[in-house]
C-alpha positions as CSV (number, residue, x, y, z in Angstrom):
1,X,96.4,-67.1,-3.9
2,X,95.4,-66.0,-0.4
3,X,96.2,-62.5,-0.7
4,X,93.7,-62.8,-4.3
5,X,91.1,-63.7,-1.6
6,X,91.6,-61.0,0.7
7,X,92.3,-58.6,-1.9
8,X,88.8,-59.8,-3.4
9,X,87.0,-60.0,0.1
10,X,87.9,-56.2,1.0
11,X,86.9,-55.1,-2.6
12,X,83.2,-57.1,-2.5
13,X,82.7,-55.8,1.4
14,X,83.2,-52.3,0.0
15,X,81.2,-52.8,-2.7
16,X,78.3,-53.9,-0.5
17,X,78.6,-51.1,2.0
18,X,78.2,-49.1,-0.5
19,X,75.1,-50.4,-2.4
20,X,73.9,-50.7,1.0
21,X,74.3,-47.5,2.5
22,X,71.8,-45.5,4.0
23,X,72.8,-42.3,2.5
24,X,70.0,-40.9,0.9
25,X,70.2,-39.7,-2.8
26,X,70.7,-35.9,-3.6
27,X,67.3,-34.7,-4.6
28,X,66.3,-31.4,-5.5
29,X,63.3,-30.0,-4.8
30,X,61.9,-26.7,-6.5
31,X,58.8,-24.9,-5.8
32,X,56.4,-24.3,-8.6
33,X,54.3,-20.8,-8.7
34,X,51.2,-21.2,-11.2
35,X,51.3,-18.6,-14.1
36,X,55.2,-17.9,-13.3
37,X,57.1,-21.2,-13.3
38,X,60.0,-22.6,-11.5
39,X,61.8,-20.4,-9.0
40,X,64.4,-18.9,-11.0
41,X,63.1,-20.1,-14.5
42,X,60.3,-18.5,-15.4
43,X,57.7,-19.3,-17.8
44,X,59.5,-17.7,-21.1
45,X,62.9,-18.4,-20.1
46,X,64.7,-19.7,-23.2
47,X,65.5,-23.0,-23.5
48,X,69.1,-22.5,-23.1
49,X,68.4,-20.9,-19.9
50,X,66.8,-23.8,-18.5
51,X,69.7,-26.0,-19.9
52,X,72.3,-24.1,-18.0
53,X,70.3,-24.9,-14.8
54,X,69.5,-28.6,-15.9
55,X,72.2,-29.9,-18.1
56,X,71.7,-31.8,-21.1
57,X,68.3,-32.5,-22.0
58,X,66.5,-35.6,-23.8
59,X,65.0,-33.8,-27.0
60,X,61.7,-34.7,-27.8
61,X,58.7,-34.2,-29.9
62,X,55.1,-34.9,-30.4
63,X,53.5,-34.6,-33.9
64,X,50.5,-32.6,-34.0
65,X,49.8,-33.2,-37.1
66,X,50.4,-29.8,-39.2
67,X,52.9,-28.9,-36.4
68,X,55.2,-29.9,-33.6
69,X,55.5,-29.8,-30.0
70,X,58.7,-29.9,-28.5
71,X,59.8,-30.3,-25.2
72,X,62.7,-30.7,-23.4
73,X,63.0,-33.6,-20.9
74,X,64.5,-34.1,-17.9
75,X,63.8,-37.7,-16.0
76,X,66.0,-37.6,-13.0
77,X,64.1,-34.2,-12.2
78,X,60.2,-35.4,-13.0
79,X,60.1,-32.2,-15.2
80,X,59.5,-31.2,-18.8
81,X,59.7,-27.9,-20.1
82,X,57.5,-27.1,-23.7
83,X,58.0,-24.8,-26.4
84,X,54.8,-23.7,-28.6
85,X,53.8,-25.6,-31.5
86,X,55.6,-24.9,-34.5
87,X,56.2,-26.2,-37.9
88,X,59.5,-26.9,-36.9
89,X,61.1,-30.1,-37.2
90,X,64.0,-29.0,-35.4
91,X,64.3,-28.1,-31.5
92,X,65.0,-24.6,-31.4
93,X,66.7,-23.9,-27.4
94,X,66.3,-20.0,-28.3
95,X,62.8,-20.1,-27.7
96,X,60.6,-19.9,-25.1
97,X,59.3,-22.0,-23.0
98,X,55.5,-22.0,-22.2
99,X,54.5,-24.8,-19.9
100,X,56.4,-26.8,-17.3
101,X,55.2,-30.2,-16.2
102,X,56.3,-32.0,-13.2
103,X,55.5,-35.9,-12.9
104,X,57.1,-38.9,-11.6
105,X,60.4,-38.2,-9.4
106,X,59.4,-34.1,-9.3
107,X,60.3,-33.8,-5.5
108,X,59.2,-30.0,-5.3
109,X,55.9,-28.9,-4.2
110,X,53.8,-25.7,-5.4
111,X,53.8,-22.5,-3.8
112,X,50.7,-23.8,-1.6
113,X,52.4,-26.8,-0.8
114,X,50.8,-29.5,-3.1
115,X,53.3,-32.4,-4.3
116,X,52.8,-35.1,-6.8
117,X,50.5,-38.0,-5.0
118,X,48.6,-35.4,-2.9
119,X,44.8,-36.0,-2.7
120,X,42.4,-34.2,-4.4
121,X,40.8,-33.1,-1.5
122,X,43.9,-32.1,-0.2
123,X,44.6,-30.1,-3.6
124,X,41.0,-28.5,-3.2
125,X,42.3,-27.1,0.3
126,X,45.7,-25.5,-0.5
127,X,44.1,-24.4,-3.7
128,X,40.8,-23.6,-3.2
129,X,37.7,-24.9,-5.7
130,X,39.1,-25.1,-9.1
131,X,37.7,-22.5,-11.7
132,X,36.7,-25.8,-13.8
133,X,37.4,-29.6,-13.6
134,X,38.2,-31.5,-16.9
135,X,36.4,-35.0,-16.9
136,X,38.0,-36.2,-20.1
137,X,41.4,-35.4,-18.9
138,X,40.5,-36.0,-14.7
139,X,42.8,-32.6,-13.9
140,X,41.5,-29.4,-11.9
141,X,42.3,-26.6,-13.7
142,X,42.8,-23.3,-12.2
143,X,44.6,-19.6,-13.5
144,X,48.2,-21.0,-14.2
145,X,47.9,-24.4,-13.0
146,X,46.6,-27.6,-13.9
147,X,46.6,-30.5,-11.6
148,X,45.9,-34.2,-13.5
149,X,45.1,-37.0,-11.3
150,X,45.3,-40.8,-11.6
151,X,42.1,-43.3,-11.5
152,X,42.4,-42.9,-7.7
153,X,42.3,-39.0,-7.6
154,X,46.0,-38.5,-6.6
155,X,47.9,-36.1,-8.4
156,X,50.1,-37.8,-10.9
157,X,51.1,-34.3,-13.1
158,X,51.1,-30.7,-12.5
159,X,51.6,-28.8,-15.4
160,X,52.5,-25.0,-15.3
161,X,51.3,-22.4,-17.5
């Protein structure tokens, strides 16, 4: 029965160290460039392109109304990657993508250095004045890239396109 102890004490002090450890999680960060994409996929790359880079995707679509959109996501990432509308009601991976959005856990920054949860002011001086600003939707838009902010005027999406 003592050796069930020890045997037990070393396996739950492992276990600790372990959830406890300050090793940081593997993130990867990717830069986005508006109008082009993300580093080496590009806006247009198939979507078995991007699954090569990604892995498996969660398949998803939204219904608008006589069509589709579908879009590939990837949570661990903070990306999704969307095809055109179609009447489709399948996901079709040969086709090409059209717009990247990064969100949530996207740890990459743009090609002028903005990152999910900068300011708007801070977005207004690595980008420049936006060509138009979308009150409905709270998001600067410029050529190739829209940034969408929260009700405090942080960026909460980027989207590509």
């Amino acid at each position: 029965m003592r050796n069930d102890s020890r045997l037990f004490f070393l396996l739950f002090s492992v276990c600790f160290y372990l959830a406890c450890s300050d090793a940081p999680p593997i993130v990867y960060t990717y830069t986005l460039t508006p109008g082009v994409g993300l580093e080496e996929l590009k806006l247009g790359a198939s979507g078995d392109e991007v699954r090569q880079v990604f892995g498996e995707p969660v398949l998803k679509t939204e219904d608008l109304g006589s069509t589709q959109r579908h879009y590939m996501e990837y949570f661990s990432e903070g990306l999704q990657f969307y095809f055109d509308p179609s009447t489709n009601t399948d996901v079709d991976l040969s086709l090409p993508i059209t717009q990247i959005i990064a969100s949530g856990k996207y740890a990459g920054r743009t090609n002028q250095g903005a990152i999910i949860g900068s300011s708007i002011e801070q977005i207004h001086i690595l980008h420049g004045i936006p060509n138009f600003f979308d009150e409905d939707l709270n998001q600067d838009q410029y050529p190739g890239i829209h940034f969408c902010y929260d009700f405090e005027n942080f960026v909460s999406r980027i989207k590509v396109q």
